[in-house]
C-alpha positions as CSV (number, residue, x, y, z in Angstrom):
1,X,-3.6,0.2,0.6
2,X,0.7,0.1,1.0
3,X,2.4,0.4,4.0
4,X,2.6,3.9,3.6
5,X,-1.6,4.7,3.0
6,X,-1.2,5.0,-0.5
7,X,-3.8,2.9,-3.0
8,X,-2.4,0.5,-4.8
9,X,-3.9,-0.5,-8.2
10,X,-3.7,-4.0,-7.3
11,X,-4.7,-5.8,-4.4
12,X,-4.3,-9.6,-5.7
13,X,-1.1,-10.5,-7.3
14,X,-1.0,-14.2,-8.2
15,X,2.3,-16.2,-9.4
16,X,2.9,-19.7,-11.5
17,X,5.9,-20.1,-12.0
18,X,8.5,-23.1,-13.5
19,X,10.3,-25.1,-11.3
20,X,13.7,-23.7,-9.7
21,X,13.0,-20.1,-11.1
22,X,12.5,-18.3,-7.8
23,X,9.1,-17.6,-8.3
24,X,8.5,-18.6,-5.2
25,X,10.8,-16.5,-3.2
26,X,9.5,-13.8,-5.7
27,X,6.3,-14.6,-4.4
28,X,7.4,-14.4,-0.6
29,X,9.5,-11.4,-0.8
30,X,6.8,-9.4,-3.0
31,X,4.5,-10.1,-0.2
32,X,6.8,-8.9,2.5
33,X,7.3,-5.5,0.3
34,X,4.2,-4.4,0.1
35,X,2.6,-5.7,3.6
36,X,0.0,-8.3,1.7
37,X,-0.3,-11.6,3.5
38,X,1.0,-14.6,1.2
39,X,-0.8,-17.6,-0.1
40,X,1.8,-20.8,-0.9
41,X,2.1,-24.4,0.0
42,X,0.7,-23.6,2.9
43,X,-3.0,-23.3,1.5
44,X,-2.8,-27.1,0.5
45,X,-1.5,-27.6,4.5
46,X,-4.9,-26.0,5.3
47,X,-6.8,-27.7,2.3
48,X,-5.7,-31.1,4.3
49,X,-6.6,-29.5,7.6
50,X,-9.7,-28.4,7.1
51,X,-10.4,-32.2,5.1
52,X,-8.6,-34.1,8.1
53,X,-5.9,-35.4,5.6
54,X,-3.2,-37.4,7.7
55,X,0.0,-34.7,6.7
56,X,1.8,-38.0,5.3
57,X,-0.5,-38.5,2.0
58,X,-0.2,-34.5,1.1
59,X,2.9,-34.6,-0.4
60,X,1.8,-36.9,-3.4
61,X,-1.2,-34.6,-4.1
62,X,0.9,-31.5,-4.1
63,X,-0.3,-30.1,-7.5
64,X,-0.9,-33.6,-9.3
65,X,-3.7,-33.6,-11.6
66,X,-7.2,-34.2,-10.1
67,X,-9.3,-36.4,-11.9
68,X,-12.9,-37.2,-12.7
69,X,-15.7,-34.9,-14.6
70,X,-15.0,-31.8,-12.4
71,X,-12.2,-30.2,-13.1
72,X,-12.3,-29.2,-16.4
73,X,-12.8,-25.6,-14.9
74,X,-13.8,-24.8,-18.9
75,X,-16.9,-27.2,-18.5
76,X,-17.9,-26.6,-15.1
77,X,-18.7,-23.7,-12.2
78,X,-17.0,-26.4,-10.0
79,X,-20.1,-26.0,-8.1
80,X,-19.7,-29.4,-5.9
81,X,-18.4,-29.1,-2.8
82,X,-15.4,-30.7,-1.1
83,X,-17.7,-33.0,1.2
84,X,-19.1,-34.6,-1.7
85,X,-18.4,-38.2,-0.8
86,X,-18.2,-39.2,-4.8
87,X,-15.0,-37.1,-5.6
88,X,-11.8,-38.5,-5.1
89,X,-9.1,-37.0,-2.1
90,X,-7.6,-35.2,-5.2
91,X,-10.6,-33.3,-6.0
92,X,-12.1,-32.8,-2.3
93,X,-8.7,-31.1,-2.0
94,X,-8.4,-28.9,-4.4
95,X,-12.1,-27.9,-4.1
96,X,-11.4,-26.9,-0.6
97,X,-8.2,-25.0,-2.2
98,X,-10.3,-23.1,-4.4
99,X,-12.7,-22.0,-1.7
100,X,-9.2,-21.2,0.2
101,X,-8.1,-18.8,-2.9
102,X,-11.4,-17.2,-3.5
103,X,-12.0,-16.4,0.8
104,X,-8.1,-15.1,0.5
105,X,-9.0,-12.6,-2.8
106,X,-12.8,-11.3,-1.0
107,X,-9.9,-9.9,1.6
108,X,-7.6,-8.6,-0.8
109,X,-4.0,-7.7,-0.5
110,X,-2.6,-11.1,-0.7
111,X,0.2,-12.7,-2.9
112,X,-1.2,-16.3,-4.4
113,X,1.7,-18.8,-5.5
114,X,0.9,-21.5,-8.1
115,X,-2.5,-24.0,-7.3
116,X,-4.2,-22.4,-10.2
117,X,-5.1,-19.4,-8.6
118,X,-4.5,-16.8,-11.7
119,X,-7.6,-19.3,-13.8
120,X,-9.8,-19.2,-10.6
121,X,-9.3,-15.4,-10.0
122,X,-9.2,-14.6,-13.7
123,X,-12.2,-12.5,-13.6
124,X,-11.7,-10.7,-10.5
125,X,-11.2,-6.8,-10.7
126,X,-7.3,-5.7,-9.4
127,X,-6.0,-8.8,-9.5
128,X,-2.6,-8.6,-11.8
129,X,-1.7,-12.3,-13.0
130,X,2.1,-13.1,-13.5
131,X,4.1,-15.8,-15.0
132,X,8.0,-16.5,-14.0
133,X,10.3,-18.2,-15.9
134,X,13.9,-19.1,-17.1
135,X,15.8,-20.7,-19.0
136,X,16.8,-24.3,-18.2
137,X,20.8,-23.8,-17.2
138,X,20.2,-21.0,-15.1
139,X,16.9,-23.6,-13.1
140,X,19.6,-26.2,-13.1
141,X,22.1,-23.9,-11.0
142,X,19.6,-23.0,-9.0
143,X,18.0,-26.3,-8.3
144,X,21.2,-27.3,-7.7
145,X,22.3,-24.5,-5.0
146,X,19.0,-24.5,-3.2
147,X,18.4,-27.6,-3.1
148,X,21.8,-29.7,-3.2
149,X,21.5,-31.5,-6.5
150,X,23.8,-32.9,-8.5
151,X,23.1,-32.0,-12.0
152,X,21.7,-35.3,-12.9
153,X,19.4,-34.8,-10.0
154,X,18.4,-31.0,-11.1
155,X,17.7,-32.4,-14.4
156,X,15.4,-35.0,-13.5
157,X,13.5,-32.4,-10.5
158,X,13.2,-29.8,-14.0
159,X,11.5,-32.4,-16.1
160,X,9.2,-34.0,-13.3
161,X,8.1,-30.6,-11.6
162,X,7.7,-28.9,-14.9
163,X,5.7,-31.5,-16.1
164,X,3.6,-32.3,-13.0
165,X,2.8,-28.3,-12.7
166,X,1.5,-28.1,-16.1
167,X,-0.7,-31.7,-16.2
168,X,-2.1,-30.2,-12.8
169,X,-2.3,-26.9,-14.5
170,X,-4.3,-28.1,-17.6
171,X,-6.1,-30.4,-15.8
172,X,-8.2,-27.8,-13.9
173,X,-7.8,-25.2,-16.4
174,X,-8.6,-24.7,-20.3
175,X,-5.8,-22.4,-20.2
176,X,-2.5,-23.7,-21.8
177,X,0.3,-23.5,-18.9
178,X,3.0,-21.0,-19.5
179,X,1.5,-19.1,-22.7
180,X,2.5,-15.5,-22.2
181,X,-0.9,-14.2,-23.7
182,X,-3.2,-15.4,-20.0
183,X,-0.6,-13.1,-17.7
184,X,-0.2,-9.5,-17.1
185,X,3.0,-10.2,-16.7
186,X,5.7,-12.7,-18.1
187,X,8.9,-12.6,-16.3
188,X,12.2,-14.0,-17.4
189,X,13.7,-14.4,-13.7
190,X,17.0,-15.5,-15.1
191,X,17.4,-12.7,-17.2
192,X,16.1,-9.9,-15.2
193,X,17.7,-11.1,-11.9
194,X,15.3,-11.6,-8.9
195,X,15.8,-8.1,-7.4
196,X,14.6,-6.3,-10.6
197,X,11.7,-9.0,-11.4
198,X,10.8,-7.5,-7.8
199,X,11.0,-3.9,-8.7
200,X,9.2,-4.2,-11.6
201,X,5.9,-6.2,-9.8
202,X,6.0,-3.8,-6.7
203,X,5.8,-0.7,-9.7
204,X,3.1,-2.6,-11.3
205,X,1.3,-3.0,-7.9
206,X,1.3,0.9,-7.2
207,X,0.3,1.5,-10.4
């Protein structure tokens, strides 16, 4: 249900996006719109809690590629668990992800940024799968106002976080990262401007 008591045709809506496109503030201010609790970072900062990571070693597993027989998602039900002793921190932490992603898509109305989520909750019923984008100048402006860059420096933070989302990404996945044909939606951010990109998943939403 919206904030108003009308149904909504979708209760999941779950977002990868490429670095410095505003898919995540896409994600945040979707969420806020329509009243559904968002998913982001902050389910690896309960991944760790719940595993009694140290908060210091998270940052280096923030969506690097898990290794090990597991998670090839395409050759598995991922049916270990993330207190299996054998699997590396990497894995134990995105199992516990996973778990995180699934419990958060049983309650429904909820916004899930990057960790996979679309390929785990592919086969889920109302759950609308999007992909944002843009082109490389307008991410370099943007990394470069949000986050202070020079353009050397946005350049670099393109290349690295691009690439480190999709090895994570086809690492747990037999999807290919980015390919317009696994999403409901494919959004070119820098074209359509963040306030329309909103519009648009909001009418989607409500059907």
């Amino acid at each position: 249900y919206d904030q108003k008591g009308g149904v909504n045709m979708y209760h999941i809506v779950t977002i990868e996006r490429k670095y410095a496109s505003g898919g995540n503030e896409i994600g945040e201010r979707l969420a806020k719109a329509l009243g559904y609790k968002l998913y982001d970072r902050h389910i690896l900062m309960e991944a760790a809690k719940n595993l009694q990571i140290p908060s210091f070693r998270i940052s280096g597993l923030d969506e690097t590629s898990p290794g090990g027989w597991l998670f090839n998602l395409s050759k598995t039900s991922l049916g270990g668990n993330s207190g299996d002793k054998n699997l590396s921190m990497a894995d134990k932490l995105f199992l516990e992800e996973k778990r995180i992603i699934e419990e958060a898509a049983e309650k429904g109305n909820c916004v899930i940024v990057g960790r996979a989520a679309g390929y785990i909750l592919r086969e889920k019923e109302n759950h609308l799968g999007v992909f944002i984008h843009s082109d490389n100048e307008k991410r370099l402006k943007r990394a470069m106002e949000k986050e202070g860059f020079n353009e050397a420096e946005a350049k670099n933070a393109l290349k690295k976080n691009d690439k480190r989302r999709s090895g994570f990404y086809q690492s747990v996945t037999d999807w290919e990262w980015g390919n317009p044909k696994y999403y409901e939606l494919y959004m070119d951010s820098g074209k359509l401007g963040m306030e329309l990109c909103i519009r648009l998943l909001m009418a989607a939403v409500k059907g």
